[in-house]
C-alpha positions as CSV (number, residue, x, y, z in Angstrom):
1,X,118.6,75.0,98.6
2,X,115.3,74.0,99.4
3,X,115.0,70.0,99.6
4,X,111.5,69.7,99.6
5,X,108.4,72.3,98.6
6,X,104.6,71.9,99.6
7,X,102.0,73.2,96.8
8,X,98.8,74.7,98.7
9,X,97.2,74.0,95.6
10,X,95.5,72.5,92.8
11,X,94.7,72.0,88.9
12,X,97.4,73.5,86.4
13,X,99.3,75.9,89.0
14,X,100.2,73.4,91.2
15,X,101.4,71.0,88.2
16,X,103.4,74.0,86.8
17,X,105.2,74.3,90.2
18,X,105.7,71.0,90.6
19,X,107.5,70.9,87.3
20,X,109.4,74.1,88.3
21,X,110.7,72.0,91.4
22,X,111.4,69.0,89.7
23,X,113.6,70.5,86.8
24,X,115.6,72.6,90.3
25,X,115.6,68.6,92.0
26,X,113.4,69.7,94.5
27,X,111.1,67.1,96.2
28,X,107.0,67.9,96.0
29,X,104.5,67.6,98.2
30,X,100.7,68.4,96.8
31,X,97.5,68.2,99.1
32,X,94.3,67.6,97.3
33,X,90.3,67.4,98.8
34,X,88.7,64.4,97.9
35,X,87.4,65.9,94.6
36,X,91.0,66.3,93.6
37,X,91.8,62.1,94.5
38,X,92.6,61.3,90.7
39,X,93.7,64.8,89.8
40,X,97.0,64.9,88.1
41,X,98.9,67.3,90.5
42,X,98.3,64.5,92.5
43,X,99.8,62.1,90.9
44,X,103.1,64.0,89.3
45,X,104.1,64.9,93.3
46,X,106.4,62.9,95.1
47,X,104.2,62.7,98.1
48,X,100.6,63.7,98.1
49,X,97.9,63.8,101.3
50,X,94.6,65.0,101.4
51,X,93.3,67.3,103.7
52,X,89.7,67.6,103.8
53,X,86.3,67.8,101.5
54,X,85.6,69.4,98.8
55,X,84.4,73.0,100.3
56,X,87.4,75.1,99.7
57,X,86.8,76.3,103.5
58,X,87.2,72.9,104.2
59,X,90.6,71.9,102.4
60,X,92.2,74.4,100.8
61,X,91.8,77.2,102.7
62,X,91.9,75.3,106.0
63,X,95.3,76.4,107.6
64,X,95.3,73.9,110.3
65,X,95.3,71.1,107.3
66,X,97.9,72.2,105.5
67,X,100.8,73.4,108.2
68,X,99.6,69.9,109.3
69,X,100.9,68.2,106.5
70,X,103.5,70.7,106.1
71,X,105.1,69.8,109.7
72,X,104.2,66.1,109.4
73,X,106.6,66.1,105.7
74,X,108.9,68.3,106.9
75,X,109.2,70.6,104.1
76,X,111.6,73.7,103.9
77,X,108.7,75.9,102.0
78,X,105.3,76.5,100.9
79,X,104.1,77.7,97.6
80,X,100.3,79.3,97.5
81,X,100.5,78.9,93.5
82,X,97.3,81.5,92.3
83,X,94.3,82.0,94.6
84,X,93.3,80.6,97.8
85,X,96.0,81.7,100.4
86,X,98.6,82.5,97.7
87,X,97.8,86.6,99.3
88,X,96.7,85.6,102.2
89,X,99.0,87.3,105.2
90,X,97.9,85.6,108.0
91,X,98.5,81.8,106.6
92,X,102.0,83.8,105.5
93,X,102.3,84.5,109.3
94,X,101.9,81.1,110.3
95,X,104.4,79.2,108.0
96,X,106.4,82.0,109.6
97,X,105.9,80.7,112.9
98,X,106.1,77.0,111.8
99,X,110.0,77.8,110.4
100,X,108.7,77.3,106.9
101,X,109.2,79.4,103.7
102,X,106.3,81.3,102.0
103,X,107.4,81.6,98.9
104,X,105.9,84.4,97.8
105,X,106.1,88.7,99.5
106,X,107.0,89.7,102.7
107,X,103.9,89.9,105.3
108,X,104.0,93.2,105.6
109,X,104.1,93.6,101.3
110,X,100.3,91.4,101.9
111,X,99.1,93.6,104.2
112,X,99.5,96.4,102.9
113,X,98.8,95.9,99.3
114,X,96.5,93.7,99.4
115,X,94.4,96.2,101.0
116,X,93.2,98.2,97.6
117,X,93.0,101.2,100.2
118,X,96.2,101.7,101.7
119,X,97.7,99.9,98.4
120,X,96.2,103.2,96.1
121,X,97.8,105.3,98.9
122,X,101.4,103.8,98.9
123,X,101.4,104.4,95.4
124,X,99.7,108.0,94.8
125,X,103.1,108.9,97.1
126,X,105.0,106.9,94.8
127,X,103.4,109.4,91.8
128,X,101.5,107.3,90.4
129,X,97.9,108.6,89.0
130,X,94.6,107.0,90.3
131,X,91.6,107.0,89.2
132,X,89.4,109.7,90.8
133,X,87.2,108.1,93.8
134,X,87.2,107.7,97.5
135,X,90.8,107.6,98.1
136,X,91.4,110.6,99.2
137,X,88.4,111.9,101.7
138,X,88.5,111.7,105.2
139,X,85.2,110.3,107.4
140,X,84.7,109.7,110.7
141,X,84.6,106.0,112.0
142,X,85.8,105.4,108.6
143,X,89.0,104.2,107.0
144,X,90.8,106.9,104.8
145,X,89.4,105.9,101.1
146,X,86.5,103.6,101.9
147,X,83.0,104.8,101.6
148,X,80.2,103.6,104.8
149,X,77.0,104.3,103.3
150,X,75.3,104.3,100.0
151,X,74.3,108.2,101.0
152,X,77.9,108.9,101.1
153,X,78.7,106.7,97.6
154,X,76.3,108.4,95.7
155,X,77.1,112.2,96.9
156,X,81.1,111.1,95.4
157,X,79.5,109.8,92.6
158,X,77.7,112.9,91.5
159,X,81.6,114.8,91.8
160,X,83.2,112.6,89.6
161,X,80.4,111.7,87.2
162,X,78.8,107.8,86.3
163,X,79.3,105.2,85.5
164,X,81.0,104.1,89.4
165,X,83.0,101.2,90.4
166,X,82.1,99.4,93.5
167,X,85.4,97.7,94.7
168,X,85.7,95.5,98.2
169,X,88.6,96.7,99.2
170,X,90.1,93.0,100.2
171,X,89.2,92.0,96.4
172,X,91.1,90.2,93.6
173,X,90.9,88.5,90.4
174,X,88.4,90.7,89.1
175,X,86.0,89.4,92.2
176,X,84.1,92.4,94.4
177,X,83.3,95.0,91.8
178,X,79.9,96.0,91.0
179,X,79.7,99.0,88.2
180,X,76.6,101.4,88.5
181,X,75.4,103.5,85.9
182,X,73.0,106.0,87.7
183,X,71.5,107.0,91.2
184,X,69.4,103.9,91.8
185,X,71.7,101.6,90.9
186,X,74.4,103.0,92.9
187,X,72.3,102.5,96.0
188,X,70.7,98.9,95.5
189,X,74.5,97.7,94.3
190,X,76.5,99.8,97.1
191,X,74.3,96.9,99.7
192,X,74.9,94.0,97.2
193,X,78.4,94.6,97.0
194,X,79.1,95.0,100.7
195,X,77.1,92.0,101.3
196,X,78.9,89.9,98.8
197,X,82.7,91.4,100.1
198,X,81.9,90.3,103.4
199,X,81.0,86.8,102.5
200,X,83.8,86.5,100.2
201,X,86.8,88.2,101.7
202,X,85.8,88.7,105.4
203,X,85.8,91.6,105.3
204,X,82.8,94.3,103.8
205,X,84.7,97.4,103.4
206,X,84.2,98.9,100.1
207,X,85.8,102.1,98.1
208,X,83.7,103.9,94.9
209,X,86.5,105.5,92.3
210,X,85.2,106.5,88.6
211,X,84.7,103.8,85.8
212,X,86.2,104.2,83.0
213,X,84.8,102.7,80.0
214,X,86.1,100.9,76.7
215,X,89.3,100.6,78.8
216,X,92.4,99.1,78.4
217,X,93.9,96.9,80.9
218,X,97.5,96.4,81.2
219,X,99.9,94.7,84.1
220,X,103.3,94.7,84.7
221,X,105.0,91.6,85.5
222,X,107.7,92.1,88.4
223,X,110.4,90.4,90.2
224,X,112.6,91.4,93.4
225,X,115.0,90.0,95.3
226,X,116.1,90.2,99.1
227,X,118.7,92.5,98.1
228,X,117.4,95.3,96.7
229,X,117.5,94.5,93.2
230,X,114.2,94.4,90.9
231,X,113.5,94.0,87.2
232,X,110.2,94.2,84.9
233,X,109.6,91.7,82.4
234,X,107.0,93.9,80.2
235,X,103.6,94.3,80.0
236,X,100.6,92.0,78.9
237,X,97.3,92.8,77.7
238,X,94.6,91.7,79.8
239,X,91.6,93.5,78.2
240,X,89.2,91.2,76.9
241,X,87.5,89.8,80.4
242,X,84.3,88.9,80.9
243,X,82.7,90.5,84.5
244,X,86.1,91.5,84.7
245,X,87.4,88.0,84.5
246,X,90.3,87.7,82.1
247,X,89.8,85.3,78.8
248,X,92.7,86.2,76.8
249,X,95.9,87.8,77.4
250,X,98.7,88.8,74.9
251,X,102.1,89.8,75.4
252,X,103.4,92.0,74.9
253,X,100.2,94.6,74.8
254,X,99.3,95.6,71.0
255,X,96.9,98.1,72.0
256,X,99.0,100.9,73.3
257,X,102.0,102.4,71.4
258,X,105.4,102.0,72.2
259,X,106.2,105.2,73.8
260,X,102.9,104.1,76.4
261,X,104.7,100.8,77.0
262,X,107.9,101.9,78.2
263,X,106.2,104.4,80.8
264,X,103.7,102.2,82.2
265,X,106.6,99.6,82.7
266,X,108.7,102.4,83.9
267,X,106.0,103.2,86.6
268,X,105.2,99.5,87.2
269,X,109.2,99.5,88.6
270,X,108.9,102.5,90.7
271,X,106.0,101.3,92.9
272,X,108.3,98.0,93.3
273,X,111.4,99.9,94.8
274,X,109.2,102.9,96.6
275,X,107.8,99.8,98.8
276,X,110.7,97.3,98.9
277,X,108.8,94.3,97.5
278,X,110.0,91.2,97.0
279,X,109.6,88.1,95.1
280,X,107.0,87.8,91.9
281,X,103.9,90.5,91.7
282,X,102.0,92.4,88.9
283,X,101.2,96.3,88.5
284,X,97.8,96.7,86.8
285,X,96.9,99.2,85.3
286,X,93.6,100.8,83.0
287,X,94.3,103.1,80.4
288,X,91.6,105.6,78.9
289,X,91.0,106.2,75.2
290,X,93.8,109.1,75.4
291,X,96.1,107.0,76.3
292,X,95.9,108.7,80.4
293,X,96.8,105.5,82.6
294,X,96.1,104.8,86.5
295,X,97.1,102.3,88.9
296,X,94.6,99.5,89.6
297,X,95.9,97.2,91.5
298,X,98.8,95.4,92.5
299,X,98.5,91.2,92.8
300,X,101.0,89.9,95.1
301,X,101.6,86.6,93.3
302,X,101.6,84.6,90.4
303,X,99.6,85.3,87.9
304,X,97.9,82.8,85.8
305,X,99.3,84.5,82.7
306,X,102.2,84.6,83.7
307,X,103.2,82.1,80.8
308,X,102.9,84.6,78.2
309,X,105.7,86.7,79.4
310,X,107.9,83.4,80.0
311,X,107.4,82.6,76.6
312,X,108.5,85.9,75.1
313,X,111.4,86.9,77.5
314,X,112.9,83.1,78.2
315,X,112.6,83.1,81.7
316,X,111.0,80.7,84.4
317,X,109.2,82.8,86.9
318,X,108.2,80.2,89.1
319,X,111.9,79.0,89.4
320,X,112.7,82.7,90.2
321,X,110.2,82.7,92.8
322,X,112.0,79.8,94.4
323,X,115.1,81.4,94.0
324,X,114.3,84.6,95.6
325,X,112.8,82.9,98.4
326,X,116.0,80.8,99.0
327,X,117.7,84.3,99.3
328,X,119.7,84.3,96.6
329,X,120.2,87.6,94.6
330,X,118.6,87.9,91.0
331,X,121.8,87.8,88.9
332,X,120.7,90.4,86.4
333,X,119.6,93.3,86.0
334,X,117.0,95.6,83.6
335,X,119.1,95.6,80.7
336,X,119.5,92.1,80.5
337,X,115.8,91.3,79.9
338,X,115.1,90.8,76.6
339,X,111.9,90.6,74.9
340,X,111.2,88.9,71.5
341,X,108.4,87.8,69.7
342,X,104.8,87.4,70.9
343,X,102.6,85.4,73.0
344,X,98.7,84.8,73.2
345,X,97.1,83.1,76.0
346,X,93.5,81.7,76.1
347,X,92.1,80.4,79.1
348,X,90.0,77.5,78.5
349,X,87.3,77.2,80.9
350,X,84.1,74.2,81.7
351,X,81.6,76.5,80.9
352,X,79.6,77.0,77.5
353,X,79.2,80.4,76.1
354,X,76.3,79.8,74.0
355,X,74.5,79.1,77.2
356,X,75.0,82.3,79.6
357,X,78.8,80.4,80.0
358,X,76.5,78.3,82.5
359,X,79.3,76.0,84.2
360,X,80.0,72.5,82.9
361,X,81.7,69.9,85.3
362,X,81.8,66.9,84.7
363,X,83.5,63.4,82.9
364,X,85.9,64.0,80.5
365,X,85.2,61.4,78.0
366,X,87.6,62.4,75.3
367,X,90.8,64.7,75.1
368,X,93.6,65.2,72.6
369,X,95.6,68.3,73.1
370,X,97.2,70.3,70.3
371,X,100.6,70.5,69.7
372,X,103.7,72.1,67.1
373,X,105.8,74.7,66.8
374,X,105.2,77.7,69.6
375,X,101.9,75.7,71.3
376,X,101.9,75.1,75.1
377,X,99.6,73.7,77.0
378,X,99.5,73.8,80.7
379,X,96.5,71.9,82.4
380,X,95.0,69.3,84.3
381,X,92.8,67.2,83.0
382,X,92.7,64.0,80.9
383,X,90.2,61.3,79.1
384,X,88.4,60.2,82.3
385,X,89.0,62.2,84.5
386,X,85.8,63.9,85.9
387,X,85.7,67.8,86.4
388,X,84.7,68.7,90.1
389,X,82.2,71.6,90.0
390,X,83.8,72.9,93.2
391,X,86.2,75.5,92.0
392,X,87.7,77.6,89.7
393,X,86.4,76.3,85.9
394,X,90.0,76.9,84.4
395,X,90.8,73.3,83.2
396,X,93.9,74.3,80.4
397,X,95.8,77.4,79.5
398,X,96.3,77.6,75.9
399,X,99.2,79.0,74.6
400,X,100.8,80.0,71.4
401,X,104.0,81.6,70.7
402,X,105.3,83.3,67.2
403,X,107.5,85.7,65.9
404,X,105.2,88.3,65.5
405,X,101.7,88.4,66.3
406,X,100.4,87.7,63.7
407,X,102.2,84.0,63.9
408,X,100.7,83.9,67.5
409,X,97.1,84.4,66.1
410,X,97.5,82.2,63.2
411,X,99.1,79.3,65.3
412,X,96.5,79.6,68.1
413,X,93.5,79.3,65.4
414,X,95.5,76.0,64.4
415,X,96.0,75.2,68.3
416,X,92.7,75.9,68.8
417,X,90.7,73.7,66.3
418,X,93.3,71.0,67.1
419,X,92.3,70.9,70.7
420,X,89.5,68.4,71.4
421,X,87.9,67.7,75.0
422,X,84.5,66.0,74.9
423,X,82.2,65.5,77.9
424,X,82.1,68.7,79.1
425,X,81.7,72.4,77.2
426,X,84.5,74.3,77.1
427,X,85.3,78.2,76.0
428,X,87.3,77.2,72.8
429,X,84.2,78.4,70.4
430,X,84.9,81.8,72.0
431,X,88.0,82.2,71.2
432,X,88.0,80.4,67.6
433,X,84.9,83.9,67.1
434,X,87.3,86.3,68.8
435,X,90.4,85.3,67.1
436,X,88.6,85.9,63.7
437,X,86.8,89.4,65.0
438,X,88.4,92.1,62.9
439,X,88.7,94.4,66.1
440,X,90.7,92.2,67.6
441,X,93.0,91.5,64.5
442,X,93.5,95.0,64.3
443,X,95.0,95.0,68.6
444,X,91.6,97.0,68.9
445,X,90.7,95.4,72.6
446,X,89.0,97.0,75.6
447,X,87.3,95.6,78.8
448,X,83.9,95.7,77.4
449,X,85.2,94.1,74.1
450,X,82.4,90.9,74.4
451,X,79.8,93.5,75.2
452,X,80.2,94.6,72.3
453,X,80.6,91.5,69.9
């Protein structure tokens, strides 16, 4: 049993974990910038340090600063949470070295898929379908799959037809993708994108694969242990996004029949055992208007949806994470998993959609959350508290739980004009309009669903 866990994190992961821990009677340890002084992860842990300025670069993705802290509290493991290092191999490699847990894959599972590259080509020998793209042409001084030149991008994209996905290949979170529609395009966003992987993710390499429009995108949420063992907890529906950022997310997915489900989450398990992963990860998928799927990606963490499948299957994946990192065995297997019921997640972001969803830090001057039957919330903030304009401008996850759907979408309209936070703009009058769109209503959803509205 671990004794004490460090959360290289911040906002409503690192709370969530933290709780996780607590409710297993493992000490915390959070780390915070000095935006993050009064945040509340800060206060729940049972020791807290900071560990630099607010830059990201500077705190939270500074390795030194955290195995710092890490060594100085002596704690057993580290958990990434969602973003920052949660993928990162290398800061996996050196909690390695320092005797200390990542709780999260293997170094080699990182590496490999988290390179979109050589992930699309473990799985095409697994079976699974891509999309058509770059993947499988060979180039001098070239990586197998990612495309050097703009020439090059636009002679594949005249094979496989417009529009064309841009995608850094050491992307995630719907970050380093850039879709181009013709000739010119393709060639003034092949630079942009390369320019903007390289300053994002270190690392410019990009691949070109066909985009597929009003698409549906579904994931997979997986768990495996040390042992061999692995299990799917169903699918979620992650289609209405905005620049292929998720909004909402529903589980399980009402936009594909039942038939779909099961092989999507049959194929989602196969790429698990064909690469021996372990601990938490998710199988994306997009799925065309006849009902074709592909492989997308695969995240090789928690997601920040994850609550939606905990709500409708029972289970505490962040307390499996632990678990699986301690080494013990899962205890169950497929046919133990069951699902009932239905989930709706919104994410509620600073930022006001009636204003190009410009971001909106800042004090919060007043904040009540909702409550009742099937509502939780998980988030950070609180009447006074002031909303850094540093990061990620998730402040609460919204979630509501019903029997059916339709009791998931009535009790998150209720949840939702409930929910008040004043001082800031939030995303709530999105979701009150989408909730009420009869597309929706009907489980009609794709990825360009607000382009639409």
């Amino acid at each position: 049993m671990f004794k004490k866990i460090l959360i290289a994190n911040r906002g409503e992961i690192a709370i969530r974990i933290i709780r996780a821990c607590k409710d297993m009677g493992i000490k915390t340890v959070a780390v915070f910038s000095t935006a993050d002084a009064d945040a509340l992860h800060v206060q729940h842990a049972d020791e807290a340090y900071c560990i630099g300025p607010p830059p990201s670069a500077d705190s939270y993705l500074k390795y030194v600063n955290i195995i710092s802290v890490a060594d100085f509290a002596n704690v057993d493991a580290i958990h990434p949470g969602a973003g920052f290092l949660a993928e990162d191999a290398q800061f996996a490699g050196i909690c390695e070295a320092h005797q200390i847990r990542f709780i999260g894959p293997s170094i080699t599972d990182l590496e490999t898929m988290g390179d979109k590259v050589q992930a699309r080509e473990k799985v095409a020998k697994a079976g699974l379908k891509l999309v058509p793209g770059s993947r499988s042409g060979k180039r001098k001084n070239s990586k197998k799959g990612t495309v050097a030149t703009a020439e090059e991008a636009m002679q594949l994209a005249e094979k496989i037809g417009y529009p064309v996905g841009i995608k850094a290949v050491a992307g995630g979170g719907g970050r380093g993708i850039r879709i181009a529609h013709n000739r010119p395009s393709l060639f003034n966003l092949f630079h942009t994108a390369k320019a903007e992987a390289e300053a994002a993710f270190g690392n410019g390499e990009v691949y070109v694969e066909k985009w597929i429009e009003e698409a549906k995108h579904i994931e997979v949420q997986v768990l495996a242990d040390t042992q061999g063992n692995a299990v799917h907890f169903g699918e979620r529906e992650c289609s209405i996004q905005r620049n292929q950022q998720k909004l909402l997310e529903e589980a399980p997915a009402a936009s594909i029949p039942p038939k779909l489900r099961a092989e999507i989450c049959k194929a989602a398990l196969k790429v698990v055992k064909s690469i021996g992963y372990t601990n938490a990860g998710t199988i994306e998928f997009v799925v065309d208007t006849n009902d074709n799927f592909y492989f997308l990606e695969m995240n090789t963490r928690i997601q920040v949806e994850h609550t939606i499948t905990e709500c409708i299957t029972g289970t505490d994946l962040i307390k499996e994470q632990i678990r699986i990192a301690m080494g013990e065995e899962l205890g169950y297997g497929q046919s133990d998993i069951r699902q009932e019921g239905h989930a709706i997640e919104c994410r509620i972001n600073a930022e006001d959609p009636g204003n190009g969803f410009m971001p909106s830090p800042g004090l919060i001057t007043a904040y009540h959350p909702p409550g009742g039957i099937g509502i939780r919330v998980d988030g950070y903030i609180y009447a006074g508290y002031r909303v850094p304009p540093h990061y990620d401008s998730l402040v609460t996850k919204l979630i509501a739980f019903g029997r059916d759907r339709n009791e998931a979408i009535t009790r998150m309209k209720r949840a939702l004009s409930e929910f008040k936070i004043e001082g800031i703009k939030t995303t709530i009058p999105l979701y009150q309009s989408i909730l009420n769109d009869e597309r929706f209503l009907n489980g009609h959803v794709f990825t360009n669903f607000l382009d639409t509205c």
